[in-house]
C-alpha positions as a Markdown table, in Angstrom:
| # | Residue | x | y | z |
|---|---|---|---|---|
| 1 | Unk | 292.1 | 64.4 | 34.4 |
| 2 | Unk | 291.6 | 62.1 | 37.4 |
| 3 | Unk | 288.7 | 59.9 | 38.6 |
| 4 | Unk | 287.5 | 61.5 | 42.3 |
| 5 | Unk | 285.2 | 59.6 | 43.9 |
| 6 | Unk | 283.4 | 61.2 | 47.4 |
| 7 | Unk | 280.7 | 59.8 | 49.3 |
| 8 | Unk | 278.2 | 61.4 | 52.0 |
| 9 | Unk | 274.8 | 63.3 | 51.5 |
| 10 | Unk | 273.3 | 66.4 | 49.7 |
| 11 | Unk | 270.7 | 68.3 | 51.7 |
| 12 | Unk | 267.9 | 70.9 | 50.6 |
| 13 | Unk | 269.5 | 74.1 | 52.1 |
| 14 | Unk | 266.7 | 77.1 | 53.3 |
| 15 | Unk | 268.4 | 80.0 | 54.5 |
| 16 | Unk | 266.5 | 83.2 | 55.3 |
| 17 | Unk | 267.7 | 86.1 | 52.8 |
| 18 | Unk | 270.5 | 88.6 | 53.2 |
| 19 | Unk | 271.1 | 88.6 | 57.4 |
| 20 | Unk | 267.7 | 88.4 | 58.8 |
| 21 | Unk | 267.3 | 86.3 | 61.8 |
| 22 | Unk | 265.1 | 82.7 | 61.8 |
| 23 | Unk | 262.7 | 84.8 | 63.5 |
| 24 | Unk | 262.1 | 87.8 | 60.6 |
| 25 | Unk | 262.0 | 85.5 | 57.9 |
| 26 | Unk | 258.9 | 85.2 | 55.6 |
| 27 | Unk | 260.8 | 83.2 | 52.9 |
| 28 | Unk | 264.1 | 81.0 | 52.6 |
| 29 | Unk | 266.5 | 81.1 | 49.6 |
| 30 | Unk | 267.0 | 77.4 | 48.3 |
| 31 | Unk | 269.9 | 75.7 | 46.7 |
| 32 | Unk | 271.3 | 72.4 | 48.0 |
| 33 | Unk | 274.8 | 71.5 | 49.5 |
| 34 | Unk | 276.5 | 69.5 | 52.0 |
| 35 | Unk | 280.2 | 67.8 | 52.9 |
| 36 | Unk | 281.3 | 65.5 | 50.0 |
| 37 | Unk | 278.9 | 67.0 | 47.5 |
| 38 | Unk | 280.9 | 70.6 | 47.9 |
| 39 | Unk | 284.3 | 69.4 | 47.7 |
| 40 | Unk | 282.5 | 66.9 | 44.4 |
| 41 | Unk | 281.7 | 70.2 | 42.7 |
| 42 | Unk | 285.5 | 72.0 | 43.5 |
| 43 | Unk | 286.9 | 68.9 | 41.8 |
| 44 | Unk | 284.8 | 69.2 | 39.1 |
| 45 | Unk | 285.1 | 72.7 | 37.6 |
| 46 | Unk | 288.8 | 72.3 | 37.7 |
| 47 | Unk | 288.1 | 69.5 | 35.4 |
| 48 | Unk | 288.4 | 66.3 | 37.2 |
| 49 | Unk | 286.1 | 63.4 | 36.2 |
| 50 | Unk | 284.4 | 63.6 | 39.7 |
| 51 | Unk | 281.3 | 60.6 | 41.4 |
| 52 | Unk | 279.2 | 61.7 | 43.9 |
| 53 | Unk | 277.6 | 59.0 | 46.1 |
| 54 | Unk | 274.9 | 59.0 | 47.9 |
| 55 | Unk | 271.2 | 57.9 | 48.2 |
| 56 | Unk | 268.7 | 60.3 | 47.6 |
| 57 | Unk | 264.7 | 59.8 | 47.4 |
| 58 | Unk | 262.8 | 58.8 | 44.1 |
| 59 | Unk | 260.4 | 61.9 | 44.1 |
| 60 | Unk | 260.8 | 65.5 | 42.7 |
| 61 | Unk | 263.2 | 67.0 | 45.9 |
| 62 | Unk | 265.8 | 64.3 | 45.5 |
| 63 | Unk | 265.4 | 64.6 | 41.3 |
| 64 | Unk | 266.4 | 68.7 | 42.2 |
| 65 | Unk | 269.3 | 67.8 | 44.4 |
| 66 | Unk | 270.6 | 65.4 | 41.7 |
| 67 | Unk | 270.2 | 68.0 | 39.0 |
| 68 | Unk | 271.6 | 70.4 | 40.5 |
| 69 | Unk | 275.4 | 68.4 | 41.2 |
| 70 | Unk | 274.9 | 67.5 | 37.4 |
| 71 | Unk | 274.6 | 71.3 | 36.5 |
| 72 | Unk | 278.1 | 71.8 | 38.0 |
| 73 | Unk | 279.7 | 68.7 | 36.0 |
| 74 | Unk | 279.7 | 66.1 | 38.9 |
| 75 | Unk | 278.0 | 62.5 | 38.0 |
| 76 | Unk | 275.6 | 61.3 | 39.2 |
| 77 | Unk | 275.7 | 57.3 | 38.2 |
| 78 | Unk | 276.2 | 55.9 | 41.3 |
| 79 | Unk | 273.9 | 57.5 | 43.3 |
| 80 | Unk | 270.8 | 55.1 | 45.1 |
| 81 | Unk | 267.5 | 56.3 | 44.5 |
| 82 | Unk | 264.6 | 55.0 | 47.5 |
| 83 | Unk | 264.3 | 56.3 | 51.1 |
| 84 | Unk | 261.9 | 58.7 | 52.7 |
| 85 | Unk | 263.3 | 61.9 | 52.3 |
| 86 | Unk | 265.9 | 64.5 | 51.1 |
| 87 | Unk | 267.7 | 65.9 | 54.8 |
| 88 | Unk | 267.6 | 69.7 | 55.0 |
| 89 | Unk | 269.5 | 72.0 | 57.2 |
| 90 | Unk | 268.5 | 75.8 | 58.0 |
| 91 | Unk | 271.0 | 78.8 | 58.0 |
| 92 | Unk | 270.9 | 81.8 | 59.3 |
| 93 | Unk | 274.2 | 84.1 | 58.1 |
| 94 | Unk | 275.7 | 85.9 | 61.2 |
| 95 | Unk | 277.0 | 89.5 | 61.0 |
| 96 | Unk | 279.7 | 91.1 | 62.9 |
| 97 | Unk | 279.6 | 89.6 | 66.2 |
| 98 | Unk | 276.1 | 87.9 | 66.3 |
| 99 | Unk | 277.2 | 84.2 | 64.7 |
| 100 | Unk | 276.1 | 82.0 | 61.9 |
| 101 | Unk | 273.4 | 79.6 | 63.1 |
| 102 | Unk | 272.4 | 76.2 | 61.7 |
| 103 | Unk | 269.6 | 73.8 | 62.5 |
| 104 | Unk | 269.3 | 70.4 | 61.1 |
| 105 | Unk | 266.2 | 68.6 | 59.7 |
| 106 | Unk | 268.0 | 65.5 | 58.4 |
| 107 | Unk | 266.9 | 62.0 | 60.7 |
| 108 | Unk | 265.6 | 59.1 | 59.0 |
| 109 | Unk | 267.0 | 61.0 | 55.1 |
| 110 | Unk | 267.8 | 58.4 | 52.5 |
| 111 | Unk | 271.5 | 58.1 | 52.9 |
| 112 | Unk | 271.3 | 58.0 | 56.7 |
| 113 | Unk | 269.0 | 54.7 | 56.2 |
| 114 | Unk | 270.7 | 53.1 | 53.1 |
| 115 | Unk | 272.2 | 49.9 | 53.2 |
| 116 | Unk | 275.2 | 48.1 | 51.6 |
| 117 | Unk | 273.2 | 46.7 | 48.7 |
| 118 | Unk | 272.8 | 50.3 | 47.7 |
| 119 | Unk | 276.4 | 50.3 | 46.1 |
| 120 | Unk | 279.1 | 48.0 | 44.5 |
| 121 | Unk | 281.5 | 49.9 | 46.2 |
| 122 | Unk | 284.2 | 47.6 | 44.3 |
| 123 | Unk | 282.6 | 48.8 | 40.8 |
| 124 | Unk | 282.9 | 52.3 | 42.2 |
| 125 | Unk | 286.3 | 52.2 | 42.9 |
| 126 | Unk | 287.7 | 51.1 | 39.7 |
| 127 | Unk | 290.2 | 52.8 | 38.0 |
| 128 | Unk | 289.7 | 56.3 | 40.5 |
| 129 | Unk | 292.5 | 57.8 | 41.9 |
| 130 | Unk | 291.0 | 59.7 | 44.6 |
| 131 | Unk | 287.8 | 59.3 | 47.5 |
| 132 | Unk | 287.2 | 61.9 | 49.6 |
| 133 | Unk | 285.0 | 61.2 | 52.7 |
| 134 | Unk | 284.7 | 63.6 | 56.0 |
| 135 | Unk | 283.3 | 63.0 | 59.5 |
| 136 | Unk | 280.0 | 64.0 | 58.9 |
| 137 | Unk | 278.9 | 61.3 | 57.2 |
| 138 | Unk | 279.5 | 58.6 | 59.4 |
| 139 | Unk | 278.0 | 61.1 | 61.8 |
| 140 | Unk | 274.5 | 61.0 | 60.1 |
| 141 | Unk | 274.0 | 57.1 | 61.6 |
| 142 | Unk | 275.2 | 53.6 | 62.0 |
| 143 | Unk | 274.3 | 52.8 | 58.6 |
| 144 | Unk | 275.7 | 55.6 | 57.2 |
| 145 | Unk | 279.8 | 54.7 | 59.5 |
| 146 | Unk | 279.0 | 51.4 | 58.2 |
| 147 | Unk | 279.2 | 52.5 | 54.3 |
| 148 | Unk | 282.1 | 55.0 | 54.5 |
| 149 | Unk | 284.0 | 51.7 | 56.5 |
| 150 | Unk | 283.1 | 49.4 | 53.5 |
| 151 | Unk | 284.2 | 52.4 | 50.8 |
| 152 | Unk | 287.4 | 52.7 | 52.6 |
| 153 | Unk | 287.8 | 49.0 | 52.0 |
| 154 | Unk | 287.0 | 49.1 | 48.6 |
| 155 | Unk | 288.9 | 51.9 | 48.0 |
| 156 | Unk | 292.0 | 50.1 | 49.8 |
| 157 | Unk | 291.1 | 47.4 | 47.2 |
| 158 | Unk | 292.2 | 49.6 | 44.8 |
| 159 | Unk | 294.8 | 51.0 | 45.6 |
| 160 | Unk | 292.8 | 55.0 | 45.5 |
| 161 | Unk | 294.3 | 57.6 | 47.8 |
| 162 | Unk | 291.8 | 58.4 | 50.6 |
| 163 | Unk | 291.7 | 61.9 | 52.1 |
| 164 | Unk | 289.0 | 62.6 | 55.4 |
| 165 | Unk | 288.0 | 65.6 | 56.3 |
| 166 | Unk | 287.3 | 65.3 | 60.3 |
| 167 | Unk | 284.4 | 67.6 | 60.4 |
| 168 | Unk | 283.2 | 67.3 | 63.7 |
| 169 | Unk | 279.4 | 68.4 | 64.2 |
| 170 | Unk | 278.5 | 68.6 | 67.7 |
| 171 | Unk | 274.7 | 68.4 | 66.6 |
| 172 | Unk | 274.9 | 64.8 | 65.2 |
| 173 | Unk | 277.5 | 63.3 | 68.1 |
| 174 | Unk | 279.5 | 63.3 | 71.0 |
| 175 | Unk | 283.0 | 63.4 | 70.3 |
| 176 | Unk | 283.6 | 60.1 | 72.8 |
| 177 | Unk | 281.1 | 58.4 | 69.9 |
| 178 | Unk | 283.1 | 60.4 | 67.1 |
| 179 | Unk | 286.0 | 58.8 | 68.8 |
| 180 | Unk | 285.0 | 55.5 | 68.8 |
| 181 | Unk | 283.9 | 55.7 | 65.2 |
| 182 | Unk | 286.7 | 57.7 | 64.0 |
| 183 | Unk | 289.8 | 56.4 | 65.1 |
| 184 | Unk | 289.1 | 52.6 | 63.5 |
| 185 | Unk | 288.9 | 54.0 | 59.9 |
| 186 | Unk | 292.0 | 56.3 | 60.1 |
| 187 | Unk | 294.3 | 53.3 | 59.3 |
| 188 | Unk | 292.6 | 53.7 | 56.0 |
| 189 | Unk | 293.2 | 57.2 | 55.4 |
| 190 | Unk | 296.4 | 58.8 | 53.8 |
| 191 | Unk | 295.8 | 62.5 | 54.3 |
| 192 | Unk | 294.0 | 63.7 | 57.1 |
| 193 | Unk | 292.4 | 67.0 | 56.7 |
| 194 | Unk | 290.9 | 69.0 | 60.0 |
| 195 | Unk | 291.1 | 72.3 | 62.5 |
| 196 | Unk | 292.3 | 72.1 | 66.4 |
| 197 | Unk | 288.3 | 71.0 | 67.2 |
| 198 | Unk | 288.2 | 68.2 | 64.7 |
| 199 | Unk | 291.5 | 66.7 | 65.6 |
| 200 | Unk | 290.3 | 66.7 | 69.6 |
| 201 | Unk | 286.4 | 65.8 | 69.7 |
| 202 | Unk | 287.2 | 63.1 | 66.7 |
| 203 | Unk | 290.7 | 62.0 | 67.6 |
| 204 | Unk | 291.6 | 62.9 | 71.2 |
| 205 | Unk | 294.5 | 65.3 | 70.0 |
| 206 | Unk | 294.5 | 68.9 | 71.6 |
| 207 | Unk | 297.1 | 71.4 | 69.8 |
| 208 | Unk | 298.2 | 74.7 | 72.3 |
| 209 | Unk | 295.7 | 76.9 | 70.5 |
| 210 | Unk | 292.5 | 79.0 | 71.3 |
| 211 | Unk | 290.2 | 78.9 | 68.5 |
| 212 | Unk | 287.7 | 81.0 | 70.2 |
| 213 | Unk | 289.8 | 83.7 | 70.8 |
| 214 | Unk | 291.6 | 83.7 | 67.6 |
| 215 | Unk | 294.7 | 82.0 | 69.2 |
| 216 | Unk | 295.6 | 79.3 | 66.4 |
| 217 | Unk | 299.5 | 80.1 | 65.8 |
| 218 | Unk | 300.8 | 76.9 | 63.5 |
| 219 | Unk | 303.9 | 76.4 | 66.2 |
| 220 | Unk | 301.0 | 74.7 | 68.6 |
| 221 | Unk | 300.4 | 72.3 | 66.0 |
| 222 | Unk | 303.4 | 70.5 | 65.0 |
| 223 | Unk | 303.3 | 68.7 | 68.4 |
| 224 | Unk | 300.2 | 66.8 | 67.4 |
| 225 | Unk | 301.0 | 66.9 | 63.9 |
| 226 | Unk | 303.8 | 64.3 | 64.7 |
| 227 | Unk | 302.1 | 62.4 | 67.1 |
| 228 | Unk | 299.1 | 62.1 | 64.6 |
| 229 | Unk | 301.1 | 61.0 | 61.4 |
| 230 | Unk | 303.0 | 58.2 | 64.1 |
| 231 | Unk | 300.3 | 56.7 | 65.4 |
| 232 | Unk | 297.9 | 56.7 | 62.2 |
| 233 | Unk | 300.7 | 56.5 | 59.3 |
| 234 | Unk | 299.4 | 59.6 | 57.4 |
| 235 | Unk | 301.2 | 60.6 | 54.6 |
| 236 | Unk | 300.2 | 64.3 | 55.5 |
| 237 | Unk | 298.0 | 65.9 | 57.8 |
| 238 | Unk | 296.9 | 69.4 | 57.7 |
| 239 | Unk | 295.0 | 72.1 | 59.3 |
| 240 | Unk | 293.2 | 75.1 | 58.5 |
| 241 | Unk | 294.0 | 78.2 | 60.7 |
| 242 | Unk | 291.7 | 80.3 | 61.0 |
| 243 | Unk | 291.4 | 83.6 | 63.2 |
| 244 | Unk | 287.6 | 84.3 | 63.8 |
| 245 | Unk | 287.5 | 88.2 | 64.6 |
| 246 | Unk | 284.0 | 88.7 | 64.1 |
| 247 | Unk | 281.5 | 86.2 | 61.5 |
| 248 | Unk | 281.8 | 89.3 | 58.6 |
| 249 | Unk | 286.0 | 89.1 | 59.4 |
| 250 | Unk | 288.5 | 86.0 | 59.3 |
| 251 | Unk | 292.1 | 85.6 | 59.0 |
| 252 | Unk | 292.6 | 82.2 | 57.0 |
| 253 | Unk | 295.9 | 80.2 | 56.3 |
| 254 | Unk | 297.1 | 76.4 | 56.5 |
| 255 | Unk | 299.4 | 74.1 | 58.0 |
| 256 | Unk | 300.6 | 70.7 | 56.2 |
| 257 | Unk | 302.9 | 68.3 | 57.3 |
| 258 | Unk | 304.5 | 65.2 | 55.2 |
| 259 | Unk | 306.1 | 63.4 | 58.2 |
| 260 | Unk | 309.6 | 65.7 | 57.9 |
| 261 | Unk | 308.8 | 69.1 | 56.9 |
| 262 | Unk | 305.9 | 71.7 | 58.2 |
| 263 | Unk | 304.7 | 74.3 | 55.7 |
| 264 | Unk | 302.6 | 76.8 | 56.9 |
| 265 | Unk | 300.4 | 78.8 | 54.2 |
| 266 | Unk | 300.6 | 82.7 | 52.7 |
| 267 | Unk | 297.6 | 84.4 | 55.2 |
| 268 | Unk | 294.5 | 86.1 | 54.0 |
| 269 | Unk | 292.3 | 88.5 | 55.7 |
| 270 | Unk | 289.0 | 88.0 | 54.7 |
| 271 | Unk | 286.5 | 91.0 | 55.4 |
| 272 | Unk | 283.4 | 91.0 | 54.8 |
| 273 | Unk | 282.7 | 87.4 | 54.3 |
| 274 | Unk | 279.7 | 86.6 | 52.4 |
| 275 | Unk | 279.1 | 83.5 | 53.7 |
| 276 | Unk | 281.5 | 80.8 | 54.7 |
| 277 | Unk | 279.7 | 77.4 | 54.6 |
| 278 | Unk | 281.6 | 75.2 | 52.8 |
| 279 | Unk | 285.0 | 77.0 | 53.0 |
| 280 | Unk | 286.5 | 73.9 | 54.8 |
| 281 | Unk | 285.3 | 71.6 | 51.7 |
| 282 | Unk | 286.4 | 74.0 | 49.2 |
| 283 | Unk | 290.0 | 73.4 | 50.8 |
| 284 | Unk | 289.6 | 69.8 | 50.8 |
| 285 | Unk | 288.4 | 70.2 | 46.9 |
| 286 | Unk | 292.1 | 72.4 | 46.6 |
| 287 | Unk | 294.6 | 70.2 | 48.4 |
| 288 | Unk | 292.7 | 67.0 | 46.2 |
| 289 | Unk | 293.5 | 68.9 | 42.7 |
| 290 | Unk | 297.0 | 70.5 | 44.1 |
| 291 | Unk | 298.0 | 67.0 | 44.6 |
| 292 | Unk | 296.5 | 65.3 | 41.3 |
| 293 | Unk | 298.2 | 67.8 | 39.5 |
| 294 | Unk | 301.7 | 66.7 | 40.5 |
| 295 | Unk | 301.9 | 70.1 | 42.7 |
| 296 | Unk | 305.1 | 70.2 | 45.0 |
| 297 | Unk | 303.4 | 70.1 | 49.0 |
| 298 | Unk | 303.8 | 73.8 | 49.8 |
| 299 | Unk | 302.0 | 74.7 | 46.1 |
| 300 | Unk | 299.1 | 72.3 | 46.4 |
| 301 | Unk | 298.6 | 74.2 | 50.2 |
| 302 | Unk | 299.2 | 77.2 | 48.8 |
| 303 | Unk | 296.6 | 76.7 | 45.6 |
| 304 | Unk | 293.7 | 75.2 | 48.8 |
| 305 | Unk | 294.1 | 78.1 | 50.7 |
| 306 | Unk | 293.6 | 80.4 | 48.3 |
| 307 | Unk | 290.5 | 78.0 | 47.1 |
| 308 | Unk | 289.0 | 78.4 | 50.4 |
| 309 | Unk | 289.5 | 82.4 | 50.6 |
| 310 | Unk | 287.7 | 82.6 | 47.7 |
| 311 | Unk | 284.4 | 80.5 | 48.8 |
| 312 | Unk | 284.6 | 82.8 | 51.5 |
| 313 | Unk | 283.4 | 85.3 | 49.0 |
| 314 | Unk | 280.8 | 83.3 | 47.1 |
| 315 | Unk | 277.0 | 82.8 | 48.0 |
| 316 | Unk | 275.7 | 79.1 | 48.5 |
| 317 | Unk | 277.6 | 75.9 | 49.7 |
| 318 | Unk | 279.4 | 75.8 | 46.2 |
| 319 | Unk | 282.7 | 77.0 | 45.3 |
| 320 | Unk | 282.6 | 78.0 | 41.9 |
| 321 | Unk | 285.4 | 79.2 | 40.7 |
| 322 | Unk | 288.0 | 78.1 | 38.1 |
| 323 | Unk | 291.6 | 76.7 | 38.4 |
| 324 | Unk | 292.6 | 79.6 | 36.6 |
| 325 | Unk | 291.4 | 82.4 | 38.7 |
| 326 | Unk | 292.6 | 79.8 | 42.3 |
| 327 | Unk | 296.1 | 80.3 | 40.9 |
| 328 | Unk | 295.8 | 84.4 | 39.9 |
| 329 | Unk | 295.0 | 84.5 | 43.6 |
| 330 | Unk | 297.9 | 82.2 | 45.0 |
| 331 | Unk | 300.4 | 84.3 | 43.1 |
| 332 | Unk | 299.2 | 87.5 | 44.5 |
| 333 | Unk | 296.6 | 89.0 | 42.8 |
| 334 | Unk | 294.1 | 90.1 | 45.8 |
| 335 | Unk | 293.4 | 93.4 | 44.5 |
| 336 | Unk | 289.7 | 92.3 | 43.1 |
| 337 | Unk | 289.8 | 95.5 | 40.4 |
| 338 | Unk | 287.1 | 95.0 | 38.0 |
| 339 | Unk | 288.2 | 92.6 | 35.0 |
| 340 | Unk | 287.2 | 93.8 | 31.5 |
């Protein structure tokens, strides 16, 4: 299969068990996630030779975080070892109409501090076909923009597709220094993956939709869509819709563009969602493999989609599900009966 390569930073994730509030809890559930390393671990259990890179600390925590990605497949050979410490973010899993919550614990982790002697980006990027970066890691610090810049170079260098994921976090910027990050390295980029908030607060382009009230009809979009593949040269750029009735109840489809048609995804209805953290990555991990796998536009859409549902459904940051049962879903089977 093909060589993926993505780049950002793996945290320690404590959330507090079942629903229970920051408040209640007297233990956290752990297990590690983040960004690039989720969409890393889509790639790989549908069997692509995926690299994770990162920087993570020489002591016991960062030894866990690297285990784990190697339990699901991804490798691990590029990644620094040094720094202080392993970044960790909190979560607190929202029910009905009371939302998720997240607080971050991350300044000063080893990837936000790393430096460009950490990686031979060039070495990296032989021979891969695909890198896969998002806008929270040039989020994390300078240091951290100034690495994704030189791995779009590299990557450039040979001649690798490069997808972003905007990814805007209001908790580690302001969208005008998102901006004026954000908009320099899209010449790099060939598909451009975000939602209406990602493609304003990163790129200063507002579609006619209402995320907050569930307002996110695809005809709102194609205005931008245009304007973004003109002035960037994207070869596609796609969102995720999503209709946010309650945090147990979305509706969830796609849009993608190619510069002359507009496809717009089958809809699911997702109730009750177990938790959604890292449904946007496990689309990003779909549209890669749809695309790797020679998959006509509207299939590889149609086989992220169904991806993402399915994480929806899944405890953890990981998306672990197979090729296989992405495509039983993406040709219709949502019944869920019991498979013996």
């Amino acid at each position: 299969m093909s060589k993926i390569i993505t780049l950002g930073e793996i945290m320690l994730r404590l959330s507090t068990p079942g629903y229970t509030r920051f408040v209640q809890a007297n233990t956290f559930n752990v297990t590690y996630g983040g960004g690039e390393a989720n969409v890393a671990v889509s790639c790989a259990n549908y069997g692509h030779d995926t690299y994770f890179i990162s920087k993570l600390p020489k002591n016991e925590i960062g030894q866990a975080a690297l285990n784990h990605l190697r339990r699901f497949g991804v490798h691990t050979d590029f990644i620094a070892r040094g720094g202080e410490r392993l970044g960790i973010y909190y979560l607190e899993s929202g029910a009905a109409m009371r939302p998720s919550k997240v607080i971050y614990d991350r300044t000063h982790s080893a990837i936000a501090e790393a430096t460009p002697s950490d990686f031979d980006f060039d070495k990296i990027m032989e021979g891969a076909n695909w890198f896969h970066w998002s806008g929270i890691t040039p989020a994390i610090s300078d240091n951290a923009a100034e690495l994704t810049r030189l791995a779009c170079e590299a990557a450039k260098r040979h001649h690798v597709t490069i997808s972003v994921d905007l990814n805007f976090r209001k908790k580690l910027w302001t969208s005008e220094k998102a901006q004026t990050i954000m908009r320099p390295l899209m010449k790099y980029v060939d598909v451009c993956i975000g939602n209406e908030e990602d493609a304003q607060l990163c790129l200063g382009f507002k579609p006619q939709a209402d995320v907050m009230k569930g307002q996110t009809d695809a005809e709102g979009y194609k205005g931008i869509f245009t304007t973004m593949q003109k002035e960037f040269g994207f070869k596609y750029v796609i969102s995720t819709l999503r209709e946010s009735f309650s945090a147990s109840h979305n509706g969830w489809k796609a849009m993608i563009y190619d510069g002359k048609d507009f496809y717009i995804s089958k809809r699911y209805d997702i109730e009750p969602i177990i938790d959604r953290v890292g449904g946007g990555d496990s689309f990003s991990g779909g549209i890669i493999h749809g695309f790797l796998t020679k998959k006509p536009m509207d299939e590889a859409l149609e086989f992220a989609v169904a991806a993402s549902a399915l994480k929806h459904t899944i405890n953890g940051d990981f998306n672990m599900v197979s090729a296989e049962e992405v495509e039983a879903l993406a040709e219709g089977n949502v019944s869920g009966r019991v498979q013996r």
